[in-house]
TORFI-819314 format. One record per residue (C-alpha): chain; x, y, z. Coordinates in steps of 0.25 Angstrom, whole numbers, plus 5000, padded with zeros to 4 digits. Layout:
<kette = A&px = X&py = Y&pz = Z>
...
This chain:
<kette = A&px = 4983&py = 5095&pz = 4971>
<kette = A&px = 4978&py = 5084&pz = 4979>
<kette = A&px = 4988&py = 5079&pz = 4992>
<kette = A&px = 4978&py = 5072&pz = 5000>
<kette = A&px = 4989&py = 5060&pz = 5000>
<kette = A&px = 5004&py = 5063&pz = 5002>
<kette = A&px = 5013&py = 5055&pz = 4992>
<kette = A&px = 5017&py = 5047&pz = 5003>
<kette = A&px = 5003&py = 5038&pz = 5004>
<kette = A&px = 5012&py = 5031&pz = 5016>
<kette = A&px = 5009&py = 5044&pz = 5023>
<kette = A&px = 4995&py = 5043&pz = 5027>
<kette = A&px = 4986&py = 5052&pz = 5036>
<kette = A&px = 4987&py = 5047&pz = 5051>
<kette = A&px = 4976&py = 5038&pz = 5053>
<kette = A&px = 4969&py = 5043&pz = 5066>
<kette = A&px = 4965&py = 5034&pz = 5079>
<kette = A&px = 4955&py = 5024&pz = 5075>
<kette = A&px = 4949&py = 5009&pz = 5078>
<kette = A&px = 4958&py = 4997&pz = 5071>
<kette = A&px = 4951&py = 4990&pz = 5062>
<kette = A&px = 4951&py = 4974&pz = 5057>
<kette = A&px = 4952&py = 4972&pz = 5043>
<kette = A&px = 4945&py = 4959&pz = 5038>
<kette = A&px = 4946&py = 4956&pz = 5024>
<kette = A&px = 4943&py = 4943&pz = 5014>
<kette = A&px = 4948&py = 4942&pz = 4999>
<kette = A&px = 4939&py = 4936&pz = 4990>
<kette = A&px = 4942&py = 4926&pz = 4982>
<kette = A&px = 4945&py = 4921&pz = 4996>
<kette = A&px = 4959&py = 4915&pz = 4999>
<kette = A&px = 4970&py = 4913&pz = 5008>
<kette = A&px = 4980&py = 4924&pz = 5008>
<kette = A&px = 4990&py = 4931&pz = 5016>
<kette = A&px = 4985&py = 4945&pz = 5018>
<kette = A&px = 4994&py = 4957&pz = 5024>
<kette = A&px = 4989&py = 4971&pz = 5027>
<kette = A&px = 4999&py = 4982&pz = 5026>
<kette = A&px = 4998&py = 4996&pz = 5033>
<kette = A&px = 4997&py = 5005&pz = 5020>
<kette = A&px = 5002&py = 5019&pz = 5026>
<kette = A&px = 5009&py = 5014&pz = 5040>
<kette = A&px = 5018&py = 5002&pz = 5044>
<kette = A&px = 5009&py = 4989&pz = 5047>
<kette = A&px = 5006&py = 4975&pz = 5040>
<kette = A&px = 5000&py = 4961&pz = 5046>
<kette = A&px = 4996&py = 4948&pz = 5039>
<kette = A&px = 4985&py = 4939&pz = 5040>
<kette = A&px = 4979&py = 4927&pz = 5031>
<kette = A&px = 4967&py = 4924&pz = 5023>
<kette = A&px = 4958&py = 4912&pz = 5029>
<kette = A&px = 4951&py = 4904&pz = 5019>
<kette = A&px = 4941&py = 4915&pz = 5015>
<kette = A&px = 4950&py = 4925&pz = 5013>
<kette = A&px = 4948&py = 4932&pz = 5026>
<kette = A&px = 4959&py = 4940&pz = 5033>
<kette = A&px = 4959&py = 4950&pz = 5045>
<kette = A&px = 4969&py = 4961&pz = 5051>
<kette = A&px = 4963&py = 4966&pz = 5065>
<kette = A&px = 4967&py = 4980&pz = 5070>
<kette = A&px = 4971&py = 4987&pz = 5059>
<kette = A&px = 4971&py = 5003&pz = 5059>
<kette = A&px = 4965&py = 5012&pz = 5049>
<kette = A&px = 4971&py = 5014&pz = 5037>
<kette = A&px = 4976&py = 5009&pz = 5022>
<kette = A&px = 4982&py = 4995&pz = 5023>
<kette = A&px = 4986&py = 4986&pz = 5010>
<kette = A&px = 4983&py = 4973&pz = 5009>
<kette = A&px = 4992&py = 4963&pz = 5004>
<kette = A&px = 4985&py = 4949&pz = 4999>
<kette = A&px = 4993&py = 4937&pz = 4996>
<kette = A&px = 4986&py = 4923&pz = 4991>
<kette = A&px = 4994&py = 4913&pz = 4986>
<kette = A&px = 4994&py = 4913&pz = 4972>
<kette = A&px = 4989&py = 4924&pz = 4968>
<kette = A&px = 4998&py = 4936&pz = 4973>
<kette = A&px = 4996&py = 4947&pz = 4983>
<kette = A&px = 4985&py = 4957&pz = 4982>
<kette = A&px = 4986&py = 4971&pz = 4987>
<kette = A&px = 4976&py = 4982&pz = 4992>
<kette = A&px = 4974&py = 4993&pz = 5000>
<kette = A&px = 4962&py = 4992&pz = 5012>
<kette = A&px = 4958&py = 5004&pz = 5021>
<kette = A&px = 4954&py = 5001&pz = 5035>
<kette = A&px = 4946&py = 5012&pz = 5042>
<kette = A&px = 4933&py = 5017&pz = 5047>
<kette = A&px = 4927&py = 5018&pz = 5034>
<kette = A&px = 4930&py = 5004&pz = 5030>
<kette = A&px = 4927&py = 4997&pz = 5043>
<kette = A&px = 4916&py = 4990&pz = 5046>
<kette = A&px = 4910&py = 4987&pz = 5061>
<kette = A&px = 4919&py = 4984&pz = 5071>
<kette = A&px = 4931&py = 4993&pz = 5063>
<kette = A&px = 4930&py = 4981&pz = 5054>
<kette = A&px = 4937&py = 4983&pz = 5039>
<kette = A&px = 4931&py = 4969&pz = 5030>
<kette = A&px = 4937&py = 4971&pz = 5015>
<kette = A&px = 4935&py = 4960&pz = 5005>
<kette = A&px = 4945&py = 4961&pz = 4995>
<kette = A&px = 4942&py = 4955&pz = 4981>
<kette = A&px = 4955&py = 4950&pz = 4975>
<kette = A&px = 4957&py = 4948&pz = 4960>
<kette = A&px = 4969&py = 4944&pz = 4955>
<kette = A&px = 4974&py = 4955&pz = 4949>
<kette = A&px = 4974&py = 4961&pz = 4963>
<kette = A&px = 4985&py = 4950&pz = 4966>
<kette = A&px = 5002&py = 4953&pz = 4962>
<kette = A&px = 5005&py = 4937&pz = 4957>
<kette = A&px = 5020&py = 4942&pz = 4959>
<kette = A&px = 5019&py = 4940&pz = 4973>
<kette = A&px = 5016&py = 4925&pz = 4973>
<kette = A&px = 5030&py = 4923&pz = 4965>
<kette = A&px = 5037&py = 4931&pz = 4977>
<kette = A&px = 5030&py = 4923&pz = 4987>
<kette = A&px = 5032&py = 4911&pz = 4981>
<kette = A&px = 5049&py = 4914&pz = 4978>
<kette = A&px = 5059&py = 4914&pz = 4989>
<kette = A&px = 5072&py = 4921&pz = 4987>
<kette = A&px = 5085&py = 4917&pz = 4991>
<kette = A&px = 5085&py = 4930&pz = 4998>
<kette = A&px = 5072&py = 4929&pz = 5008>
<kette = A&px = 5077&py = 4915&pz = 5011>
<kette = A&px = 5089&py = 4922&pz = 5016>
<kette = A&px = 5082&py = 4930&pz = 5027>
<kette = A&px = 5085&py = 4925&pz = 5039>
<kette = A&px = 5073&py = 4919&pz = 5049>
<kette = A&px = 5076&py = 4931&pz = 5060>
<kette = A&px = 5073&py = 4942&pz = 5050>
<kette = A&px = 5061&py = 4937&pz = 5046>
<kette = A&px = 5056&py = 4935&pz = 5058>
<kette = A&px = 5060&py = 4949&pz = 5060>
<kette = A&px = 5050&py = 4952&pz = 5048>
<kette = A&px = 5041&py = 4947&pz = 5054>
<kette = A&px = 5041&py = 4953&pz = 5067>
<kette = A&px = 5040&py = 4966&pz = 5060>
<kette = A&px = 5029&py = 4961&pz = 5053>
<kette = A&px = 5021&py = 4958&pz = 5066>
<kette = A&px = 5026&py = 4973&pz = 5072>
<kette = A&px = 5020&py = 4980&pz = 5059>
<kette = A&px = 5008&py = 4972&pz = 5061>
<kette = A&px = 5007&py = 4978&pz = 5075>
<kette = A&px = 5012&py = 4992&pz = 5070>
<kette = A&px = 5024&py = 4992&pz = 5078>
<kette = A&px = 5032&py = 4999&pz = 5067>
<kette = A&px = 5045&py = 5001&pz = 5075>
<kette = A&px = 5045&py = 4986&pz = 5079>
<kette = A&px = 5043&py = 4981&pz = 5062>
<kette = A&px = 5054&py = 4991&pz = 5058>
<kette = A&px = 5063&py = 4984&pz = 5069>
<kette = A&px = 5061&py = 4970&pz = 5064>
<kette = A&px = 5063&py = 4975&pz = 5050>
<kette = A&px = 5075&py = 4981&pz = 5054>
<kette = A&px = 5081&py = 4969&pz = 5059>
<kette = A&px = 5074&py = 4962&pz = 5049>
<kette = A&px = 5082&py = 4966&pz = 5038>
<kette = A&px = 5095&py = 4967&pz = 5047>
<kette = A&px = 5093&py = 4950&pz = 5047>
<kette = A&px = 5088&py = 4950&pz = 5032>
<kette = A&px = 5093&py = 4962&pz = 5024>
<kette = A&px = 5089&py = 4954&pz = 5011>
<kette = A&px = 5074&py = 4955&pz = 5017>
<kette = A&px = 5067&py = 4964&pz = 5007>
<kette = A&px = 5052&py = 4963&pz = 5012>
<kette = A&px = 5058&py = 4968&pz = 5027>
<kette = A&px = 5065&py = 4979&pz = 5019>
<kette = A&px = 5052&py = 4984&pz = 5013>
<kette = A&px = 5044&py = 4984&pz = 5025>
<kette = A&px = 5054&py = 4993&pz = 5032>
<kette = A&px = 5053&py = 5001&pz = 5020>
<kette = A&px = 5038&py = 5002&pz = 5021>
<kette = A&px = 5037&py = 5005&pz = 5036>
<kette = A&px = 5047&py = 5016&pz = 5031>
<kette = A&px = 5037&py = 5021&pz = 5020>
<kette = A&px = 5026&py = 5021&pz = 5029>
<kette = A&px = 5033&py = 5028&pz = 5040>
<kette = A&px = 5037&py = 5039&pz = 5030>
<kette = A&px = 5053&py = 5035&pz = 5030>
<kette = A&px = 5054&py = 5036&pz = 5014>
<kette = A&px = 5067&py = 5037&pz = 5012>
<kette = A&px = 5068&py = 5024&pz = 5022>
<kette = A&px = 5058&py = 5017&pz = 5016>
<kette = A&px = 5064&py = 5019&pz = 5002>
<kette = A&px = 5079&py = 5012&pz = 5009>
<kette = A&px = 5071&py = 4999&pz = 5013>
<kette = A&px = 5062&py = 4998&pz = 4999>
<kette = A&px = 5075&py = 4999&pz = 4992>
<kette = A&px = 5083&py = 4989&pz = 5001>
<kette = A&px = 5071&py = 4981&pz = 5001>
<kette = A&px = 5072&py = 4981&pz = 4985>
<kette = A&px = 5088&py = 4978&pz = 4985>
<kette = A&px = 5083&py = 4964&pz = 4993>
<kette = A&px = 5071&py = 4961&pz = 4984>
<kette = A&px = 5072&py = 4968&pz = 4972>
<kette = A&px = 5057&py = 4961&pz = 4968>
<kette = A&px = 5051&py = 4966&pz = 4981>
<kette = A&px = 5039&py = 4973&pz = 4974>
<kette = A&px = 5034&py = 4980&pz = 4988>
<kette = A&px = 5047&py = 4987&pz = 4989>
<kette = A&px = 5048&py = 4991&pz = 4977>
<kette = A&px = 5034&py = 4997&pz = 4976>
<kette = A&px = 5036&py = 5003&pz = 4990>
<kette = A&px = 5048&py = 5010&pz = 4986>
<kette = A&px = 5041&py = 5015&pz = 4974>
<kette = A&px = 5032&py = 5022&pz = 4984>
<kette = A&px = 5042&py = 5029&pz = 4995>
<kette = A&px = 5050&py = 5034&pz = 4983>
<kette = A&px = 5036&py = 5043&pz = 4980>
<kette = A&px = 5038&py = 5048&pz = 4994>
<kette = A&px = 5052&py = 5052&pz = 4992>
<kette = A&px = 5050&py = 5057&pz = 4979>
<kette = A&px = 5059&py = 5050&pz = 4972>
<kette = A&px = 5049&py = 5048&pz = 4959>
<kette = A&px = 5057&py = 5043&pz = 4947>
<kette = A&px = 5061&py = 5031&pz = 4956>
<kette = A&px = 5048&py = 5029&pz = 4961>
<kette = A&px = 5043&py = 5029&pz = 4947>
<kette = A&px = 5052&py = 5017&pz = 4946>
<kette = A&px = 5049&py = 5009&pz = 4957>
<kette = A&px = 5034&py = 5011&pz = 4956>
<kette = A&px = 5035&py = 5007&pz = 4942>
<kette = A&px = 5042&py = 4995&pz = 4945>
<kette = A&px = 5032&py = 4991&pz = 4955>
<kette = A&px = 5020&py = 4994&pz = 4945>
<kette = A&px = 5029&py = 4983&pz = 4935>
<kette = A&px = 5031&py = 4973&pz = 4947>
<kette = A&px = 5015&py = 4974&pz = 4950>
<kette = A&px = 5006&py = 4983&pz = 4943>
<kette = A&px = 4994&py = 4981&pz = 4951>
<kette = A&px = 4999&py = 4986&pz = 4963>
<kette = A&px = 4991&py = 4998&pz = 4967>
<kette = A&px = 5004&py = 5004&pz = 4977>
<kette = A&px = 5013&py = 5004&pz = 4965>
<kette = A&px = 5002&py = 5010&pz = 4954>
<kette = A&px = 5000&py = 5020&pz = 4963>
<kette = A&px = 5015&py = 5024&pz = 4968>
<kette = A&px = 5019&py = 5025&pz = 4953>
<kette = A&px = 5006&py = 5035&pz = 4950>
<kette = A&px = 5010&py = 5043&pz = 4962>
<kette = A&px = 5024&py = 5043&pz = 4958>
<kette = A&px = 5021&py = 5047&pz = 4942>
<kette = A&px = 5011&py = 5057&pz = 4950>
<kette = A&px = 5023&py = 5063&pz = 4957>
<kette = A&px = 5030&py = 5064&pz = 4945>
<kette = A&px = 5020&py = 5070&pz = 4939>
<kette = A&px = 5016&py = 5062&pz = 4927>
<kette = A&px = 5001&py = 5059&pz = 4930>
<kette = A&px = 4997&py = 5050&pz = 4917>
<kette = A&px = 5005&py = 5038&pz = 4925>
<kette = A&px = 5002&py = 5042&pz = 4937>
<kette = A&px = 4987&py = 5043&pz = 4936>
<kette = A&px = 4987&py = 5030&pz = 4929>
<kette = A&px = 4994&py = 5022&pz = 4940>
<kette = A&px = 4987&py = 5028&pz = 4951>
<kette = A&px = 4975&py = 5025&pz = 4944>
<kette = A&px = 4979&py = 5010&pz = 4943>
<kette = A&px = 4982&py = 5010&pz = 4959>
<kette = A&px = 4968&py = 5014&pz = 4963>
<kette = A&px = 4962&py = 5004&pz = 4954>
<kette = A&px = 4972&py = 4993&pz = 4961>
<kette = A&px = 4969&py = 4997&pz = 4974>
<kette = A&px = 4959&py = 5009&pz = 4975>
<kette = A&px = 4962&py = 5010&pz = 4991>
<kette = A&px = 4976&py = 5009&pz = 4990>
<kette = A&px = 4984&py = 5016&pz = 5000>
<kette = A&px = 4992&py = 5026&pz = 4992>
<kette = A&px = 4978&py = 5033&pz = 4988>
<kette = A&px = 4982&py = 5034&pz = 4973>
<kette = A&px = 4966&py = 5041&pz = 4972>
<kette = A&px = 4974&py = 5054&pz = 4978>
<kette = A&px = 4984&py = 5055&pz = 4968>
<kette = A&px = 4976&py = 5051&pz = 4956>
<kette = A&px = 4966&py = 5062&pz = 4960>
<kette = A&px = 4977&py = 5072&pz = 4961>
<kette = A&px = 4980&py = 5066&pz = 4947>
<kette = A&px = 4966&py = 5070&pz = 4942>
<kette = A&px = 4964&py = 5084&pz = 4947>
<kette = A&px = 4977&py = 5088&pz = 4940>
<kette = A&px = 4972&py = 5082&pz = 4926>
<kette = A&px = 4957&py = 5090&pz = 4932>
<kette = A&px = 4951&py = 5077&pz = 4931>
<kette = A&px = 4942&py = 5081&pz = 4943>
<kette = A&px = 4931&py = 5072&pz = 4944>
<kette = A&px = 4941&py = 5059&pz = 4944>
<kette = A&px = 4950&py = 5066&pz = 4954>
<kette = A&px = 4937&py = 5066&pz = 4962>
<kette = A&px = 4934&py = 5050&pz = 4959>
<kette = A&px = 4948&py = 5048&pz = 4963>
<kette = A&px = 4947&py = 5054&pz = 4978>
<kette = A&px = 4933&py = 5048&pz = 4979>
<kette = A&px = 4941&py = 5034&pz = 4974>
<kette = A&px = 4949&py = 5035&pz = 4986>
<kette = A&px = 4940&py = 5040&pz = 4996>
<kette = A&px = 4932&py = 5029&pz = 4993>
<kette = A&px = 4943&py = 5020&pz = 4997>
<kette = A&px = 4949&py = 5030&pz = 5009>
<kette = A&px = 4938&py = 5034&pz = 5017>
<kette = A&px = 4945&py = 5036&pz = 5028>
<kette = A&px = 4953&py = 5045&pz = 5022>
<kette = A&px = 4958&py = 5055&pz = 5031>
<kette = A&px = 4956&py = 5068&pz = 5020>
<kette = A&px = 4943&py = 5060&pz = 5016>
<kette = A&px = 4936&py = 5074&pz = 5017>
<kette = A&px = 4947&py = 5082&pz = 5009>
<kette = A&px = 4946&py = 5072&pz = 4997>
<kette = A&px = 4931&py = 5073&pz = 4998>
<kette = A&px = 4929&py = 5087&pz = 4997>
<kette = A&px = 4941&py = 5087&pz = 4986>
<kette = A&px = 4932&py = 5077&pz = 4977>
<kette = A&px = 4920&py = 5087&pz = 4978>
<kette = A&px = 4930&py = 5099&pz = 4975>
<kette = A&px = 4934&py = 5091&pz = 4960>
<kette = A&px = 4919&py = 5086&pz = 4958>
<kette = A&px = 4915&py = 5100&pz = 4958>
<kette = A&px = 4926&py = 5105&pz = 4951>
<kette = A&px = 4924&py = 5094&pz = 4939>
<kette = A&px = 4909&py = 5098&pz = 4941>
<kette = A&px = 4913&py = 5113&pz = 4937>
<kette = A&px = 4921&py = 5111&pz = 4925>
């Protein structure tokens, strides 16, 4: 049974001592657009703007998974994973990505929520979001404790604030403080029922705490709320994996590496493990060489290559 990746994707392998790197990216059809870069697997997150040409920038970045989240006016937010790293560095540690978006890519709901304003975010007083966004600014710096302290008081202010409730919950998730994290999706659902990320995210840390009929639920809603997101197909394959019903889960999977190939919780792995059980070698095989494509930097890069000779020779001998 293939475990190169724990169910908790959050959990990644520690990323060794190398250079920062500036990521420099431009979206074609160029437009103005707010763009924020998440940390994938560990607590970090800053913002920055397209110019005219679609040109954005984030300086100093470490190696590792990141998701980018795209919002033009209009037509929605797009999402997607990038990996920055040796492999995909250029001179001068350098990661240029051009990223073509279509408008399938984009989630339309988001312009309705941007554009409403609830009776209860205008109740959030001017201290807590400043609060807010003083924790934003730490995160952006990595100072974890400092973010987690401003959230803290943040939501002591402004209890109603949902989107401070779900960043403590993910710093939570990325930490490894499920059951934590699981307490601040909820709260964060109890202020904004509609809150998609929280609703997703807690489909995810219900995986890790196996509790998978209720994940099933959550994930399912989510996949109703936004089928194209690649995070939510994935958590409901990997929760109908654990429940061990592989039809849905293979099909789900499926779906999230043809949203977001690179995506951070490495639904390849899990869908290889899905083909080697049905002894369906050769596509095992393309689906570890789909992700290495992707994750050169892979620390087990060399296990998963020497694994895909094993099931080409195997398919060659049957």
């Amino acid at each position: 049974m293939l475990r190169f990746l724990p169910l908790c994707f959050v959990a990644a392998a520690a990323i060794a001592k190398e250079p920062v790197y500036d990521f420099i990216g431009r979206i074609e059809p160029p437009a103005r657009a707010s763009i924020t870069i998440f940390g994938a697997v560990t607590p970090f997150s800053e913002a920055a703007v397209c110019d005219g040409s679609g040109r954005f920038r984030f300086r100093k970045l470490l190696p590792g998974a990141y998701t980018l989240a795209i919002y033009v006016s209009g037509r929605g937010e797009a999402r997607m994973t990038v990996d920055v790293g040796p492999s995909s560095a250029g001179s001068k540690h350098r990661v240029v990505v051009t990223l073509n978006l279509k408008d399938s890519d984009f989630t339309t709901a988001d312009i309705t929520k941007q554009n409403a304003v609830t009776t209860r975010e205008l109740s959030i007083p001017a201290r807590a979001r400043q609060e807010y966004e003083d924790s934003r600014k730490d995160l952006a710096r990595r100072d974890v404790e400092s973010a987690i302290s401003h959230l803290n008081k943040c939501v002591a202010l402004a209890p109603q604030f949902a989107a401070a409730w779900n960043t403590l919950g993910t710093i939570a998730y990325q930490t490894q403080k499920f059951e934590r994290a699981a307490q601040y999706f909820r709260r964060a659902l109890t202020e904004d029922p509609h809150s998609y990320e929280a609703l997703v995210n807690l489909g995810g840390v219900l995986i890790n705490l196996r509790n998978l009929d209720d994940a099933r639920t959550y994930n399912e809603r989510a996949i109703s709320m936004r089928p194209n997101d690649a995070l939510a197909n994935s958590q409901l394959g990997m929760t109908y994996f654990e429940l061990d019903n592989l039809e849905p889960a293979e099909k789900y999977l499926t779906r999230a590496v043809e949203i977001d190939p690179a995506h951070f919780s490495h639904p390849q792995l899990m869908l290889a493990e899905i083909h080697i059980r049905k002894k369906q070698f050769e596509q095992a095989a393309a689906d570890l060489q789909n992700f290495l494509s992707h994750h050169p930097d892979w620390p087990q890069g060399a296990e998963l290559r020497a694994t895909i000779l094993k099931l080409r020779q195997t398919t060659g001998a049957r």
